[in-house]
C-alpha positions in Angstrom: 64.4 -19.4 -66.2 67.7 -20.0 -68.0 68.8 -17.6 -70.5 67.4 -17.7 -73.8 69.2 -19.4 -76.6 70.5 -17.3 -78.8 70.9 -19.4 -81.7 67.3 -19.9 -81.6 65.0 -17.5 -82.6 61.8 -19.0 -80.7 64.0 -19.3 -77.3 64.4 -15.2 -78.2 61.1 -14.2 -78.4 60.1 -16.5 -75.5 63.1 -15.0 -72.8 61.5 -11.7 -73.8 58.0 -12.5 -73.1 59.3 -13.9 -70.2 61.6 -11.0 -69.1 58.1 -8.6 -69.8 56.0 -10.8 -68.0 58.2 -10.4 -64.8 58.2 -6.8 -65.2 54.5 -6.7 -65.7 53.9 -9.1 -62.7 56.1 -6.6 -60.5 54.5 -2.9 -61.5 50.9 -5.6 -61.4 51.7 -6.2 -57.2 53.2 -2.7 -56.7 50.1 -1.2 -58.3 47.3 -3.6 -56.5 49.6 -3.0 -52.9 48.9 0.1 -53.5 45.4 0.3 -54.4 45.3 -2.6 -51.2 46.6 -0.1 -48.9 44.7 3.2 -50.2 40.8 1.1 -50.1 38.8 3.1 -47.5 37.1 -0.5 -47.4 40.0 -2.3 -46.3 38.8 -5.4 -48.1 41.1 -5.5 -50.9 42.5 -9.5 -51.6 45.3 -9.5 -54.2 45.3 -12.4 -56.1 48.1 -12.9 -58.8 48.0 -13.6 -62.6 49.9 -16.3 -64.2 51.1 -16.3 -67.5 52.4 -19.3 -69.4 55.1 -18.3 -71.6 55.9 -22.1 -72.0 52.5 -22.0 -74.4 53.5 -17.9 -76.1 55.1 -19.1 -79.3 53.0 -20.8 -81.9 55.1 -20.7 -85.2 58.2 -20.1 -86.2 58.2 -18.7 -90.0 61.2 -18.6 -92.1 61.6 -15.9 -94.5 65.0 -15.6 -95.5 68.1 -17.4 -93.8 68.4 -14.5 -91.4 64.8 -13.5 -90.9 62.1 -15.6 -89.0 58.6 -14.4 -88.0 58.1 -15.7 -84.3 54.0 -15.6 -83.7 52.5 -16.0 -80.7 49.2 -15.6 -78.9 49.4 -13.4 -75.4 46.4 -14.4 -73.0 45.5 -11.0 -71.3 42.3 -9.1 -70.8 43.9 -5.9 -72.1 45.7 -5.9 -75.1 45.6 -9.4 -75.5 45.9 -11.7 -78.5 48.6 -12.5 -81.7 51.7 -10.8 -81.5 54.4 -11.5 -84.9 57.9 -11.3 -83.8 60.4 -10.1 -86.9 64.1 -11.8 -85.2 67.3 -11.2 -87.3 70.1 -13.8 -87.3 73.1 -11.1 -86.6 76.0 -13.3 -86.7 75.3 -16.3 -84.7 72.4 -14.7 -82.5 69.1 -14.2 -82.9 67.7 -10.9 -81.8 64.4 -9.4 -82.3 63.9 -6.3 -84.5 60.2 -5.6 -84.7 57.0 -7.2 -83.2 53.2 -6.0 -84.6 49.9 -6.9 -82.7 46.9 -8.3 -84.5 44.0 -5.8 -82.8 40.1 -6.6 -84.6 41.0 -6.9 -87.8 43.9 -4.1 -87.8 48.0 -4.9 -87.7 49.2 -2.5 -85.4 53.1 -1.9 -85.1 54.6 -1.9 -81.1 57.2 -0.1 -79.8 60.3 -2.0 -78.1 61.4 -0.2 -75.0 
């Protein structure tokens, strides 16, 4: 993937989702090699997930010229569903200050790391 645009605050959330979905696919295989070489069944197939952070961002919300809300939908079977973004133009860059998950009917606020 190139790197994200930072004069765009979609391209922002998008190189992030991207950046977390290559991190999650990593400690994903490290996690199922492991389980794949500890089954007393030696059965164990690993088969790997695909995301598609092409299809992540759904709207791009303006609030302010240097606020946007970025929203997008995560396909997952944990923790899975809308996700709102709050990027921040500082100077000519976007960069994302906050994102909140949609969970039921309850906003819950994540943690960056």
């Amino acid at each position: 993937m190139t790197p994200p645009d930072f004069s765009d605050p979609a391209s922002v959330v998008a190189g992030f989702i991207y950046q977390m979905h290559c991190w999650e696919a990593l400690a994903g295989a490290l996690r199922s090699g492991a389980q794949a070489r500890f089954n007393p069944d030696r059965d164990s197939t690993m088969h790997p997930e695909e995301a598609r952070v092409s299809e992540a961002v759904k709207r791009v919300v303006p609030r302010t010229k240097s606020q946007v809300i970025v929203e997008t939908f995560r396909k997952a079977d944990y923790f899975g569903g809308a996700r709102e973004y709050v990027v921040k133009r500082q100077g000519e860059v976007w960069l994302i200050d906050s994102v909140s998950a949609t969970v039921g009917s309850k906003k819950l606020k994540l943690t960056l790391v």
